[in-house]
C-alpha positions in Angstrom: 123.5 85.4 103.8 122.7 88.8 104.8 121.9 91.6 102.2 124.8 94.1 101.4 124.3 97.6 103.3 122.1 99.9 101.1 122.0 102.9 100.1 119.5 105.7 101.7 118.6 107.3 105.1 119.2 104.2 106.7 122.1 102.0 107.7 120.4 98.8 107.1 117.2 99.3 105.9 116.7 99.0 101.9 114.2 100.7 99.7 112.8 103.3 101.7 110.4 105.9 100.0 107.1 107.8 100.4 104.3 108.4 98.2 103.7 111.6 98.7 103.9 114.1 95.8 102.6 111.4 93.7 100.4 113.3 91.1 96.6 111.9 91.4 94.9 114.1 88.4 94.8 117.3 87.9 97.3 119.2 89.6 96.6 117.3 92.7 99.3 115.0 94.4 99.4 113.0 97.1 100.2 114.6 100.7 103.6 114.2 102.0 104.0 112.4 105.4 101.4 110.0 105.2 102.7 107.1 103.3 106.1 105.0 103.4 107.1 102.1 102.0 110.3 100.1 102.4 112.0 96.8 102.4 112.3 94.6 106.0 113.2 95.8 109.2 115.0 92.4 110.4 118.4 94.1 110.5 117.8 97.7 111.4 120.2 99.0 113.5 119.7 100.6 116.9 120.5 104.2 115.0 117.7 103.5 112.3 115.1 102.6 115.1 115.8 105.6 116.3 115.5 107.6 112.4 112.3 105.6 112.1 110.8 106.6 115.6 111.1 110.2 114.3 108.4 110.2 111.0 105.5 109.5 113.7 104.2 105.8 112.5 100.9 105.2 114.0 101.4 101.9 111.8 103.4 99.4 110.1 101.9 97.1 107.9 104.1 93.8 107.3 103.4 91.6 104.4 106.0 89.0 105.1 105.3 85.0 106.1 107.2 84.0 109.0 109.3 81.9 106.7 110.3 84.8 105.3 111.0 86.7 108.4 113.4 83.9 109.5 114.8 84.3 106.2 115.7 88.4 106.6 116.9 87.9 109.8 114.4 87.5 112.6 112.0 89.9 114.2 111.6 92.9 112.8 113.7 95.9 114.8 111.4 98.5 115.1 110.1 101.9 117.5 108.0 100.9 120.2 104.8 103.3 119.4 103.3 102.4 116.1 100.6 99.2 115.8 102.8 96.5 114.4 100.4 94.6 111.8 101.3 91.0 110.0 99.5 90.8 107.0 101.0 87.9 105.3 100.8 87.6 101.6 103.0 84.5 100.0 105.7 86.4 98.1 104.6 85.0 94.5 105.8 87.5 92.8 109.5 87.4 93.9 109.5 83.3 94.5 110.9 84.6 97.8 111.7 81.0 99.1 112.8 79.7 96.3 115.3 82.2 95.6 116.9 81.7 99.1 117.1 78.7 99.1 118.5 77.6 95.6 121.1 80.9 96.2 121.8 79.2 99.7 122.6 76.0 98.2 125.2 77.7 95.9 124.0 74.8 93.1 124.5 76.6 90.0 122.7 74.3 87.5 120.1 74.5 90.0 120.1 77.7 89.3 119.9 78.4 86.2 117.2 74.9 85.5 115.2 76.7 87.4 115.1 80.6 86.6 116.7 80.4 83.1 115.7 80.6 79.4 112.7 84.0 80.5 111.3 81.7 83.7 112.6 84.8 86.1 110.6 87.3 83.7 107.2 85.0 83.3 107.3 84.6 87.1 107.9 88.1 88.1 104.6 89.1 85.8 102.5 85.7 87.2 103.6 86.9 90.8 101.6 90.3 89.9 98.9 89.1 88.2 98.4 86.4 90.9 98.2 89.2 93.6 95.7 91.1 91.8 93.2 87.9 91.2 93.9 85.6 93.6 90.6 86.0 96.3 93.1 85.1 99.0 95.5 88.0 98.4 92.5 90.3 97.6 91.5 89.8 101.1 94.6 90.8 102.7 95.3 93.8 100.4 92.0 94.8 101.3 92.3 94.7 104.8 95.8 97.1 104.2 93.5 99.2 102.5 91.5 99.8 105.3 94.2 100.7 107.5 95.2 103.4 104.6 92.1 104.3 104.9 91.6 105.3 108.6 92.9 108.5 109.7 93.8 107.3 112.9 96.2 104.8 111.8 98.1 107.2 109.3 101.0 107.9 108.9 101.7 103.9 108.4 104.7 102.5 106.9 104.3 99.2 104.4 106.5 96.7 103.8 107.5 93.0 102.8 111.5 91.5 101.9 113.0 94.0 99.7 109.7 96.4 99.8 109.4 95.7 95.8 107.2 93.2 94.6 104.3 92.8 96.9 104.7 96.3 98.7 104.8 97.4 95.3 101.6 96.2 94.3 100.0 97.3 97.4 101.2 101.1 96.5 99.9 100.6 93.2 96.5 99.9 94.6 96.5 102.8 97.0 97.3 105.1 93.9 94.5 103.0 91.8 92.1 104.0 94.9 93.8 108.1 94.5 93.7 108.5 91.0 97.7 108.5 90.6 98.0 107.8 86.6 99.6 104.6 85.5 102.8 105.9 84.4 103.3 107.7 87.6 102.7 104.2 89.2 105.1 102.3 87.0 107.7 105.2 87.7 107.7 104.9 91.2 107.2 100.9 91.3 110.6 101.1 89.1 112.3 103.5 91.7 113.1 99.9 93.2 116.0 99.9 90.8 117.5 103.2 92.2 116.7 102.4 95.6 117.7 98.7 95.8 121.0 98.4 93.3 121.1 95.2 91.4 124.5 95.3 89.9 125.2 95.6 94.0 123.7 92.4 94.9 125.1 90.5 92.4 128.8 91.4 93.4 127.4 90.6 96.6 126.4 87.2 95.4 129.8 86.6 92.7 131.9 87.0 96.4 130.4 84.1 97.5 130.6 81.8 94.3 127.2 82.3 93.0 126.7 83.6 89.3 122.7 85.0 90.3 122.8 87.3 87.0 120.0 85.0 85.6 118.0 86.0 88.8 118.2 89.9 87.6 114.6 90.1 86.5 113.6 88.8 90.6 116.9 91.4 91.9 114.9 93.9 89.9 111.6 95.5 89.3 110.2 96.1 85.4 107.3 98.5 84.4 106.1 95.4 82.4 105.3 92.7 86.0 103.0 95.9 87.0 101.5 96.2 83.3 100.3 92.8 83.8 98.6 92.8 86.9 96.8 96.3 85.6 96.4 94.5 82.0 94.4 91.3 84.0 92.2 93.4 85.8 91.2 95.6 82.7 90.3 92.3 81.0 88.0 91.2 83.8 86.6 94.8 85.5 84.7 97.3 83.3 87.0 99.8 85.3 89.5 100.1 88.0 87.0 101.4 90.4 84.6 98.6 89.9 87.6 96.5 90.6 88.6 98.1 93.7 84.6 97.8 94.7 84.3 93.7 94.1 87.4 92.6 94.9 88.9 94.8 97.4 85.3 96.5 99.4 86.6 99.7 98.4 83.8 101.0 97.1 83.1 104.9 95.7 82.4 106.5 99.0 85.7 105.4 100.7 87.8 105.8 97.4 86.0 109.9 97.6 86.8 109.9 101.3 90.2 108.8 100.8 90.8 111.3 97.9 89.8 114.1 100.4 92.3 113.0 103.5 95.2 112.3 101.3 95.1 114.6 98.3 96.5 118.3 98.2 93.4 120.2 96.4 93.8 121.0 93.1 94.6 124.6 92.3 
């Protein structure tokens, strides 16, 4: 199966956004041009290479497993240029694999034995909070953080399947790391919905003889699977800064240093 053709300034690339103009405290936001995130690149056509080659990547940071890269498709299609960096993180969050291959299988009790009666929902917010504590994720969102961090390797472009769930959490820990208030960050983790229709894939999944309505809380992002990733570190962090320090080496001085390359001033 191949996703349906999304909507955006791409022909078949889904979920494409920046963070810049994020607010970050104050009346400071986030500069524009330095941060993108998206869904996969496995299907880009030869016209959105080309789009893609025009924002000026020095990097792309991939978060998907191979398995999953066989899954979207192959090899991401991408502009020669930018340093291509795999940073896998197991896609927890989402169930990636699991998804594919009980939609794959078209077994409908399947299905629903697996994902029904709120098992979707208490994944989606275990998925989050398991990429916030889990050492082994820490380390890889904390070397993404370094490449964030590095003025030479800006602007970069992050992404994993559909660019929601664990590009999503590593946005939220680049705002985290700028100051960008929660709701801000719950906002623009649920601009997945807008950018990545649900009601869309479904249809796309009912033409093929799959009823994939109870996967709608995986299809989609809630403000709630990022409240509980924020809500486990509050309980085990005295702040969000001390987190950022322990688990992700991201200590005051590079947070300050980061604030200064990628914040407008305040005025």
């Amino acid at each position: 199966m191949t996703d349906p053709t999304p909507a955006g300034p791409f022909e078949q690339v889904l979920n494409f956004r920046e963070m810049g103009g994020l607010p970050a405290g104050g009346r400071a936001t986030i500069r524009h041009g330095l941060l993108y995130r998206s869904g996969h690149w496995s299907q880009a056509t030869a016209a959105d290479v080309d789009a893609l080659a025009a924002y000026g990547l020095a990097s792309i940071v991939d978060f998907r497993t191979e398995i999953d890269r066989r899954g979207d498709g192959g090899p991401n299609r991408i502009p020669t240029g930018p340093e291509y960096l795999e940073f896998e993180v197991i896609d927890s969050s989402g169930r990636g694999h699991e998804i594919r291959s009980v939609l794959m299988s078209g077994d409908q009790a399947a299905i629903e034995e697996r994902f029904g009666n709120g098992q979707a929902e208490a994944f989606a917010s275990e998925g989050v909070i398991e990429m916030a504590l889990d050492e082994e994720k820490q380390r890889v969102f904390a070397r993404f953080l370094d490449v964030v961090a590095d003025s030479a390797r800006r602007p970069v472009l992050f992404h994993c399947s559909a660019g929601k769930d664990r590009a999503g959490w590593a946005a939220t820990l680049v705002g985290l790391a700028l100051g960008v208030p929660d709701d801000a960050l719950i906002e623009h983790y649920e601009a997945s919905n807008i950018h990545r229709p649900v009601e869309q894939r479904l249809a796309y999944y009912a033409e093929r003889g799959v009823d994939a309505s109870v996967l709608r809380p995986f299809l989609r992002v809630d403000g709630s699977y990022q409240r509980a990733g924020l809500a486990a570190i509050d309980e085990r962090w005295p702040s969000r800064e001390a987190y950022l320090a322990d688990a992700l080496d991201f200590g005051p001085d590079r947070i300050e240093k980061l604030r200064a390359d990628l914040l407008t001033p305040a005025t």
